[in-house]
N, C-alpha and C positions, 0 to 999 in steps of 0.2 A: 268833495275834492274836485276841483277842475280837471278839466282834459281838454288836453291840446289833440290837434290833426295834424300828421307828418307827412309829407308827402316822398315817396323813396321810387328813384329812378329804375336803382340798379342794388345789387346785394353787398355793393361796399362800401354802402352808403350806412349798413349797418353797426359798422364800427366808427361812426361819426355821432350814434345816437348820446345825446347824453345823459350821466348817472340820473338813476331816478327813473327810467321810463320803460316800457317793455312792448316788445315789437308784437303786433298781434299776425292773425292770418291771411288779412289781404295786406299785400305788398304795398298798393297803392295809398291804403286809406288805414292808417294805423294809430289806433285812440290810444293816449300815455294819460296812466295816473303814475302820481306823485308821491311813491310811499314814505313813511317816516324813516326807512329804513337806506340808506344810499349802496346801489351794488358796486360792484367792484367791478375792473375791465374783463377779469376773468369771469365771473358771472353773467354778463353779457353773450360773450363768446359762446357760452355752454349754453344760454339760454335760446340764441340766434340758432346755433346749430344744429338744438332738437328739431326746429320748424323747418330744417332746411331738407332737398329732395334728394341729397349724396346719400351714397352706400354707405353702409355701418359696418364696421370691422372689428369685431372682441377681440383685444389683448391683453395680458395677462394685468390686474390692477385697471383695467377699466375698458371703454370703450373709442375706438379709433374713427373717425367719421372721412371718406373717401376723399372726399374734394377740398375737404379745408386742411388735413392730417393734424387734426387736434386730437389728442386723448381726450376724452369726458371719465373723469375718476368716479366712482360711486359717491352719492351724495355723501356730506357728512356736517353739512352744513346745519341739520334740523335737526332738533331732538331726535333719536330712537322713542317708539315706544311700543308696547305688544297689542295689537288690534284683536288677534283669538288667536285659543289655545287648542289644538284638538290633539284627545290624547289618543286616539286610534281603537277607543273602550268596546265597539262592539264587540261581540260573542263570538265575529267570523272575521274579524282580524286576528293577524299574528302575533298581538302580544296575549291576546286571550289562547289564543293555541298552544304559540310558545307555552306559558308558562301554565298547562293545565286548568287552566281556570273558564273555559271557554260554558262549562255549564251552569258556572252562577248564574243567576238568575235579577241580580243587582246589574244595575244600567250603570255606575262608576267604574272607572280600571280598577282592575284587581289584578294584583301581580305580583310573583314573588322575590322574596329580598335574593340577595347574590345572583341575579339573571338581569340581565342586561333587557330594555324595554325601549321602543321608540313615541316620539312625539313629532305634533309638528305645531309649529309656530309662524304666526303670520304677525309682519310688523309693518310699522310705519311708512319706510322705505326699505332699500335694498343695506343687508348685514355690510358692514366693511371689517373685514378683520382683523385692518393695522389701526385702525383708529377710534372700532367698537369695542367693548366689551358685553358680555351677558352669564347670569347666573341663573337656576334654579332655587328657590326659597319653599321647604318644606319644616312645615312646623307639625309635634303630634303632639297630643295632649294638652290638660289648659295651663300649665306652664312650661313651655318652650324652652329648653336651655341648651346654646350649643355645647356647653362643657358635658352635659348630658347625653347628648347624642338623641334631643328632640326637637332642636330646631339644628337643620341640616341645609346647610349653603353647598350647592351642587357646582363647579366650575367645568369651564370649558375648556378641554384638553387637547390635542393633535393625535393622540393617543388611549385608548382604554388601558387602564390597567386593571385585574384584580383585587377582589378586597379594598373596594374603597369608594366614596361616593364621587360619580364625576359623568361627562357629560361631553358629547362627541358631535360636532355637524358633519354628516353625512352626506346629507343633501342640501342645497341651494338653489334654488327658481325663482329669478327676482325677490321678491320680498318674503316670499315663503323659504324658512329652513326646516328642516327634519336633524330631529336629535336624535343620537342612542345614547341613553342614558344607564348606568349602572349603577348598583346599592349595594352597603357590605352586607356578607353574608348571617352578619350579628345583628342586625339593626331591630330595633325597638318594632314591632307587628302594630297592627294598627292605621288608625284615617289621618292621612297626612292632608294638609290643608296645604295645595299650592300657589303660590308665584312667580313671577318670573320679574326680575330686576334686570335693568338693560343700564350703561353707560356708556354717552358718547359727548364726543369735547363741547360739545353746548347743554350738557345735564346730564342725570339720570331719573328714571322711572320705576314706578314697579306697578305691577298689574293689577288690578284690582282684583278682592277673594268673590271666588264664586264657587260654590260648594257642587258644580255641578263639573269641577275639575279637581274633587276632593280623591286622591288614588289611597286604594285599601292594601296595604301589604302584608302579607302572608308567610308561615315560613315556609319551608323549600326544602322536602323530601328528597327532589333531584339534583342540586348543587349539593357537592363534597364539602365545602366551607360552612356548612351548615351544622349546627349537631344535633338536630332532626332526621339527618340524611339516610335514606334508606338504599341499600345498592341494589335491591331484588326489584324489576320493571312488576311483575304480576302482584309481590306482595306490596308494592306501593298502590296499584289497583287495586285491592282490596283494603287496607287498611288507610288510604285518603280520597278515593275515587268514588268507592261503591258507596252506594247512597241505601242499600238495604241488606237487611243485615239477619240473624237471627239469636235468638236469647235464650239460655236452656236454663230451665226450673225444674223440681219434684224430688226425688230422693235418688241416692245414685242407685240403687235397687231399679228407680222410676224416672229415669229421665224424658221430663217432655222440652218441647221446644215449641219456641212462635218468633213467626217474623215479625221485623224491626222494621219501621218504617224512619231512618236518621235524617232523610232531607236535606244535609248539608247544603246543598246547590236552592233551596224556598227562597223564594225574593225577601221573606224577611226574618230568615235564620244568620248570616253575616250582620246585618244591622246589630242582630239580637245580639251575637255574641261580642260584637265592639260596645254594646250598652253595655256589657258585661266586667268589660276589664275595666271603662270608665267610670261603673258606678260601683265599683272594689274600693274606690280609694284609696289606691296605692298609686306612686308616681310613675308615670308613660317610661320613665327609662328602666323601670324592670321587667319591660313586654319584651325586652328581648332575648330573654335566656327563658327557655321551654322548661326548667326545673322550677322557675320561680312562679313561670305563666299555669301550670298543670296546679301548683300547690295552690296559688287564689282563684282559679277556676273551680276546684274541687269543694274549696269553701261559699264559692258561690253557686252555686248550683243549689247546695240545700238552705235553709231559711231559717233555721233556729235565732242568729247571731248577726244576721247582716242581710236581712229580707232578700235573701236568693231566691233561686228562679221555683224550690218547688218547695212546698211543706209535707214532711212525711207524716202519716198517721196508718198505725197500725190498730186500730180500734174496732175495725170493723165498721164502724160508721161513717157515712158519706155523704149525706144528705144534701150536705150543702157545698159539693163539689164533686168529680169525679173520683170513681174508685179505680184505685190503680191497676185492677185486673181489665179495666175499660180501655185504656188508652193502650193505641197500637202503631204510635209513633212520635217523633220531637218534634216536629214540624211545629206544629197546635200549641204544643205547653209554650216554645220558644217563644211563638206568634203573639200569644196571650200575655205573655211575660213583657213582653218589648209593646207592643201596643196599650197594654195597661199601664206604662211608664215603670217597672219595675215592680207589681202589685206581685207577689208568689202567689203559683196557681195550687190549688186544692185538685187530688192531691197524689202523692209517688211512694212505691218504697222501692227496695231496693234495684229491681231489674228497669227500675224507670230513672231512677236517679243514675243509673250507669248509662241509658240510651240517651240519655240527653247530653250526659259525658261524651261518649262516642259523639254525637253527633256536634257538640261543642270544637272538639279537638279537631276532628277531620275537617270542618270547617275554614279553622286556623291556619290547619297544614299540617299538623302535630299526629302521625302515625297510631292510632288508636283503636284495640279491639275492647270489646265486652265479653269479660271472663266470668263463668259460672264456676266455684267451688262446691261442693255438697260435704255433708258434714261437717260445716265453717264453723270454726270455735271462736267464741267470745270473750275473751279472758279478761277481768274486770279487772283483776288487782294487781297487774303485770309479775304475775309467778313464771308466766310460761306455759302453765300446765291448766289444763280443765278438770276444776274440782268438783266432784259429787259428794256433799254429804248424806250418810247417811243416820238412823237413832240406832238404838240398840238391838233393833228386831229387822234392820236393812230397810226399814221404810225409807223413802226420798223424805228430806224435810227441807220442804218448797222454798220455806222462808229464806234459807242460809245458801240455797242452790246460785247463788248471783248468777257464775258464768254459766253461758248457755253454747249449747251446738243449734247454729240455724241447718235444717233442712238442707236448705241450699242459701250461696248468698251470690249478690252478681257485683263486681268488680271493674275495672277497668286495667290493662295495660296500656301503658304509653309511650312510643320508639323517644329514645334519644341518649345522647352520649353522657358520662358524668363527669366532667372537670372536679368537680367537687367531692370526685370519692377515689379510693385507690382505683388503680390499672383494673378492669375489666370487671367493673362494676356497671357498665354502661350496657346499653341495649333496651330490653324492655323492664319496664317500671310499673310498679302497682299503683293505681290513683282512685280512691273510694272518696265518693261524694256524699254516700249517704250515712246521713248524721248518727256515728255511735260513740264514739268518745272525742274528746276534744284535742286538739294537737297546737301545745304552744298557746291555750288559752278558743281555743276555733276550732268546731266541730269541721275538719278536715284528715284527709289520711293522705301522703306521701308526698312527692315518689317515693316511693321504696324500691329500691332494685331488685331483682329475681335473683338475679345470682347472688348477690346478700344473703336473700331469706333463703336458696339454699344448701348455702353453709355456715348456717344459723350464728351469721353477721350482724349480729341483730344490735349492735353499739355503732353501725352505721346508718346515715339520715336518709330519710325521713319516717319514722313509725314504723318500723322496721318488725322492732318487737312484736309489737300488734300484729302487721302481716304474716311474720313467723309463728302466730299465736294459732291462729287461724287454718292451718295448713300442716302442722306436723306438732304442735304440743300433744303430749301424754295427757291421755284423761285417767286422773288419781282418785278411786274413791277411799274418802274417809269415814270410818265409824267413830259413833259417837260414845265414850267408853262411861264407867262409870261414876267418875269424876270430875266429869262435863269437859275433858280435852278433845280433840279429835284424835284418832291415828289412822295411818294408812296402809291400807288391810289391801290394795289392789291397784296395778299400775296396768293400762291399757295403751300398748304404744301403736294399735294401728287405729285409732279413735277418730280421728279426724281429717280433710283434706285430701277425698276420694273423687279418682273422676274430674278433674280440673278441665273444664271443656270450654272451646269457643268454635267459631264457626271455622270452616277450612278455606283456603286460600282459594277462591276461584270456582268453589262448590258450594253447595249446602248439604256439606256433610259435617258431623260433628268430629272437630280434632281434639284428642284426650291430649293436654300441655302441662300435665303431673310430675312427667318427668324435668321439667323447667324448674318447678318448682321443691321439688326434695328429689332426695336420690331414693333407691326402690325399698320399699320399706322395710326393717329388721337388717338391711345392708351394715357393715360398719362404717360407711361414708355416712350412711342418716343415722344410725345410734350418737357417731362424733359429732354432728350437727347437732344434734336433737343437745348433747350435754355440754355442750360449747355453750348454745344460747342459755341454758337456764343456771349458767355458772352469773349471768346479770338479772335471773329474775328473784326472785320475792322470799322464795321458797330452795331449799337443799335438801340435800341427801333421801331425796326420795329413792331411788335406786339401788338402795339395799332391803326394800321391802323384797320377802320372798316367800314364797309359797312352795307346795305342791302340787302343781298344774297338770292332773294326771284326770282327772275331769272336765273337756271341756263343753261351752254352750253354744250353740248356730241358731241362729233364726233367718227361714227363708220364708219365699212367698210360696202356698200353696197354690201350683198351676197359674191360672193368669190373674193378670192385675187386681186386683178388690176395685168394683165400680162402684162411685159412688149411688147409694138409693139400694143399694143390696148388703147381706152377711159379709165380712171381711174375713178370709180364714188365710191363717198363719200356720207354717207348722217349725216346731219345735225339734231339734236333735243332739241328743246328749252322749258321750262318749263316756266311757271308761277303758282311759288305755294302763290301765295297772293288772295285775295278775290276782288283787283281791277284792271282794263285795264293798259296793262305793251304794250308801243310802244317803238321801237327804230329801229335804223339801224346796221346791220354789215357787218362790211368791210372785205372782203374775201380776202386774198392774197398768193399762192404757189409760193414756189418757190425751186428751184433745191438745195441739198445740199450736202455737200460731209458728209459721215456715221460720221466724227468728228464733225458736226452739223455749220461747218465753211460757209456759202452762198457764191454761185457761183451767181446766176440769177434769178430775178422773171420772170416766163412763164404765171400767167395769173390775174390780178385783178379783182374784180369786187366788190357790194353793191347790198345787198339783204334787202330790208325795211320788218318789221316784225310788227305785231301786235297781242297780247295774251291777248284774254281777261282771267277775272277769274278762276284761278285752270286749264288751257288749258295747253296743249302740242302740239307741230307742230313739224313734221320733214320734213325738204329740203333737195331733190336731189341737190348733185354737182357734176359736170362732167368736169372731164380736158381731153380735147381731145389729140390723141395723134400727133398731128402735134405741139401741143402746145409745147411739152417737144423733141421732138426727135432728136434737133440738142444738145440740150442743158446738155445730159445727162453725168455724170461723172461715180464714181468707186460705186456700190453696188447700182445705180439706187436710189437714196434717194429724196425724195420730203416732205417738210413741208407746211403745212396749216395752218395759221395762220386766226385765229377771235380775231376782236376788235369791242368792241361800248360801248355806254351810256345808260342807260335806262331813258328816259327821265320824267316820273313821282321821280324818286327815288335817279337821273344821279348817280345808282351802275356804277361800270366800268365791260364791260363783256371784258374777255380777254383769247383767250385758243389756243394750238398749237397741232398739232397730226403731228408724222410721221409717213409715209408709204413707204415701196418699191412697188416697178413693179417687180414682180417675174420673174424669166430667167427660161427657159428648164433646167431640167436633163436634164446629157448623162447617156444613157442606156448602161448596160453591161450585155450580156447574154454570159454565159458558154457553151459551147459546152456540157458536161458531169456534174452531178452533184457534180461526185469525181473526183478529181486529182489522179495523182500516182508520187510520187518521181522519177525523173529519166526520165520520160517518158512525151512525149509533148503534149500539151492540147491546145486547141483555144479557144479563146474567140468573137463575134463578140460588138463591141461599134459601139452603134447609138445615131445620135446627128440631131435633124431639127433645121431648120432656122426659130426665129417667126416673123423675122421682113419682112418688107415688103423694104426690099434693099439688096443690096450685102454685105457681110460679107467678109472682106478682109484681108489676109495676116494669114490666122487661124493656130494655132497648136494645136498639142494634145500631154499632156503630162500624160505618164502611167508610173504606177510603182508599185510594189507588194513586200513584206518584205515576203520574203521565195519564192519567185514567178519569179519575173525579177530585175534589177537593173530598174533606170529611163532609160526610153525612151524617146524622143521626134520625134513627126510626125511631120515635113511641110507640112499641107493639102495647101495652099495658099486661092483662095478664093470660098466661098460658096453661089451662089445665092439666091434670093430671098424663103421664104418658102420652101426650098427645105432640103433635107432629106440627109445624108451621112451615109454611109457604112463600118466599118474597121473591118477586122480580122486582129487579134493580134493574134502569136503563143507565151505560154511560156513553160520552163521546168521549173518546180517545185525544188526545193535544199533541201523544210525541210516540214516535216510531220508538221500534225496540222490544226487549224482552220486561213486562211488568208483573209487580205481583199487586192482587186484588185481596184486599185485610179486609178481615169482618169478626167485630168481637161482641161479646152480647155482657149486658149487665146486669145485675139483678142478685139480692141480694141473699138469697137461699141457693144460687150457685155460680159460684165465680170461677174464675180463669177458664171462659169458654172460649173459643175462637176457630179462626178458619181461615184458610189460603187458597188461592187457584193462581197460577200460571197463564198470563195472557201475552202472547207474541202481539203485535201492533205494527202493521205493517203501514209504510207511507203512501200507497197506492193499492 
């Protein structure tokens, strides 16, 4: 292009230049090219004016220049377009504080729905507001549909309102704006993919996607428009904050407990559970309702029907994966699950299939404890009731026993309102992952409401029954007569659904939550419940079975716990409360069970003749030695006692079950120092004895601490008889605070071993 040389005396010579040219910075000597484009006289003026040495004076719609009194309007002559996006993501900005979310450990915003969150945006040139427009463009899932409420067009208001998607300039500094943006309180969870679309009178744009401005939303325990929403500050700390947790196992006679390692906040436990809801298969617009989100979570978690996150195997064998009494938190399975592209990890039962629930949900935003039940009933054939057969002589006849009472079984609850059930059905909800019967075709369970199952509501959704099954069904035994029908000779209505525990709010103390669950038992609130629900099961008129209940049976624990590697003794107490001589026999029979109450082996029979005279009580020692049991033991050590007889003045049927475990060792953990320091390396020593009287073969120890280490695993291999082991462990600490340091051992002659210590971690 040529260029001419002007030569300019004075600065009014400037409005003599002609279209086409543009004045540079020596006065004197000013080079013009020739654009294809021709300016106008006002574009001259405004361009003359930038160059010039008068005062500048901002008034409202543009800029006023001293010495000429031109306005300069804000450009609008050029496209708009979005140069960057910054969403404000760090951990020590205020929308991570805002919105609770400040300890994930993902480097994207994460924010939750219904709370208002800022941005900022840098553009082209400066916003003009009469003659610009601009939108946000958020899209979830892989088909987007606005009538869906997954591709979401965000506008620019003068105003926030509630309940709605929209979007505020706050701030303006030349070319940079800052938005508050707000999202409804229902909206779809999940990785919204952003944009920003601009329109101004010579086009519009949109920004290109970059995944490194993909924002994750969550739900929102603390917005009321939510129905998730929790109004208690400490129980929202504990059922979506606390990141550790604990889980109670054994018999309700024997409650043990071990901490939970849930991780919510692991760099990549959020990723995990967004692979989770995308790789369900179900469409991004029903992430937004928390009844629908809990029921495909719960089916994906276990792996039967849709390679979820964990495969259960209660076998005893593990060879070729972890055994579930090993793993001492979600972090790892999630880790494994999401890095292996969705491969299910080997392997969970039931208290692992719940921690990985918790830590799923808390995750999300979704208000979620881990419930332990003891005595949990299995009810196979939706009667309601738990049926024991027995033959003619009261032996158990294994083959026809379907329903089973586990030991203990672990559960979840999960906060949220019910639109979809009557008035005050809402609150907490039962959510079981691990795979026992199928729901709707999918090994899944609920929600089910609590206060449902305890006013044995059981025609209300989801699996209801089941739940009710579990927690307050009569356990019915039937004899086998002599025409091969059954009949029922004994209804036992405090059988099952003892001891309903989870961890306490802001402690680690165990809270008994029984009474949530049924009202007190033999009450007529829980008789009404109890013949409410089984007016829809399988089975009637049990309830006119009746006896003479003037003899009855107890079985307690003699003195302390039975350890495993040693005699177990029980003792027996029998009443007669009649005024005349009550004889009979009972048939004693243990036998090994796995904690799902399934039988593996009777280890020891016997008959014990009895005779009570008037108003007496007798109690019998019972002793299972332990050679009896020690080839034969499975996972959690479980043994069931079973008594039957007749009384033969009255032939009452006496019929009663206890389970007990064989308690295992703690491993010990002692701290070198009682404080930690950030940064700087600290020891610990873990000790663990052998109580059996054989070798211990092929042992590991698996440690790991949330601010502390990542998982570790030792190869001890094996460990002699009663003998003692020694480890120091060194860690460095990552993060201030109060931690706990996990350490479980594995090995396959004695499981569910473990251990705790308490580490304070100070920053300095």
């Amino acid at each position: 292009m040529p260029v001419e040389t002007l030569s300019i005396r004075n600065r009014s010579a400037i409005g003599r230049f002609p279209a086409g040219t543009l004045p540079l910075e020596d006065p004197e000597k000013v080079k013009l090219e020739k654009p294809a484009t021709k300016w106008s006289c006002g574009t001259w003026f405004r361009q003359c004016c930038l160059r010039c040495c008068c005062r500048h004076k901002k008034t409202e719609g543009g800029v006023t220049h001293g010495e000429t009194g031109i306005t300069e309007m804000p450009e609008t002559g050029t496209l708009l377009e979005v140069r960057s996006i910054d969403l404000l993501k760090s951990n020590k900005e205020l929308n991570r504080i805002e919105h609770h979310t400040d300890r994930y450990r993902c480097e994207n915003l994460i924010i939750r729905r219904g709370q208002t969150f800022q941005m900022l945006i840098e553009l082209s040139r400066p916003f003009n507001s009469k003659t610009d427009k601009l939108h946000l463009d958020l899209k979830l899932g892989n088909l987007p549909d606005v009538s869906k409420g997954t591709h979401v067009t965000v506008p620019l208001v003068e105003d926030l309102q509630d309940n709605c998607w929209e979007a505020k300039i706050v701030e303006q500094k030349d070319r940079k704006i800052k938005l508050s943006v707000n999202s409804l309180p229902t909206a779809a969870v999940g990785k919204y993919r952003l944009s920003v679309a601009t329109h101004s009178p010579t086009g519009e744009a949109m920004s290109p996607y970059n995944p490194d401005n993909d924002i994750y939303m969550l739900f929102n325990p603390w917005c009321e428009g939510d129905s998730v929403y929790m109004d208690n500050e400490e129980e929202r700390k504990e059922y979506v904050l606390n990141d550790m947790g604990i889980i109670y196992y054994g018999t309700d006679s024997q409650i043990g407990d071990r901490p939970w390692n849930f991780g919510q906040f692991d760099i990549d436990t959020l990723p995990a559970c967004l692979f989770l809801l995308e790789h369900s298969g179900t469409p991004a617009s029903g992430w937004g309702d928390p009844v629908n989100v809990v029921r495909l979570l719960s089916a994906m978690i276990n792996s039967p029907d849709d390679s979820g996150v964990l495969i259960g195997n209660w076998s005893g064998k593990y060879d070729d994966g972890m055994a579930p009494t090993f793993w001492s938190g979600s972090s790892d399975i999630l880790r494994q699950y999401y890095k292996n592209g969705g491969t299910p990890v080997k392997y969970g039962q039931c208290w692992v299939f719940s921690g990985v629930t918790t830590s799923v949900m808390r995750c999300l935003g979704i208000p979620t404890r881990s419930v332990t039940n003891f005595e949990s009933a299995h009810d196979t054939d939706v009667s309601l009731t738990t049926d024991v057969y027995l033959d003619e002589n009261y032996e158990p006849i294994e083959e026809l026993n379907q329903d089973s009472v586990w030991n203990f079984h672990v559960w979840n609850d999960c906060w949220m309102a019910r639109p979809d059930l009557p008035a005050g059905m809402g609150g907490w909800q039962v959510v079981d992952a691990t795979p026992q019967e199928t729901s709707q075709g999918v090994f899944r369970c609920g929600p089910a409401s609590v206060a449902a199952v305890r006013n044995g509501q059981v025609y209300l959704k989801h699996d209801t029954p089941f739940v009710f099954a579990e927690v307050n069904s009569d356990k019915v035994y039937w004899q086998r007569t002599a025409d091969g029908t059954f009949t029922p000779v004994q209804v036992k209505k405090k059988a099952v659904g003892h001891c309903i525990s989870t961890k306490a709010v802001g402690t680690d103390e165990r809270e008994d939550i029984t009474h949530l669950y049924k009202y007190p038992e033999d009450s007529e609130e829980e008789r009404i419940a109890v013949e409410t629900a089984c007016q829809y099961g399988s089975k009637s008129g049990l309830y006119d079975v009746s006896s003479a209940d003037d003899v009855t049976l107890q079985i307690t624990m003699d003195g302390e716990e039975p350890q495993l590697g040693a005699d177990a003794k029980l003792a027996i107490t029998v009443k007669n409360t009649s005024t005349e001589l009550r004889t009979f026999n009972l048939h004693s029979q243990v036998a090994v069970m796995y904690y799902t109450g399934v039988y593996k082996a009777t280890v020891k029979k016997d008959q014990i003749p009895l005779e009570l005279q008037p108003n007496e009580d007798e109690t019998v020692e019972w002793c299972l030695p332990y050679d009896h049991y020690k080839d034969q033991l499975v996972d959690q050590a479980m043994l069931m006692l079973t008594l039957t007889g007749r009384v033969t003045q009255t032939k009452q049927v006496l019929a009663t079950q206890f389970r007990f475990r064989l308690r295992t060792p703690d491993i010990v953990i002692k701290p070198e120092v009682d404080t930690a320091v950030v940064g700087k390396e600290f020891k610990a020593t873990i000790i663990f004895r052998n109580p059996l009287k054989r070798t211990l073969k092929n042992v590991k120890f698996r440690i790991e601490g949330l601010g502390l280490q990542s998982v570790r695993e030792v190869s001890y291999g094996n460990i002699e008889s009663l003998a003692t082991v020694t480890l120091t462990e060194k860690f460095i600490p990552s993060e201030a605070g109060p931690h706990k340091l996990l350490a479980s051992l594995d090995c396959r002659q004695l499981p569910q071993v473990h251990g705790v210590a308490n580490i304070l971690v100070k920053s300095v």
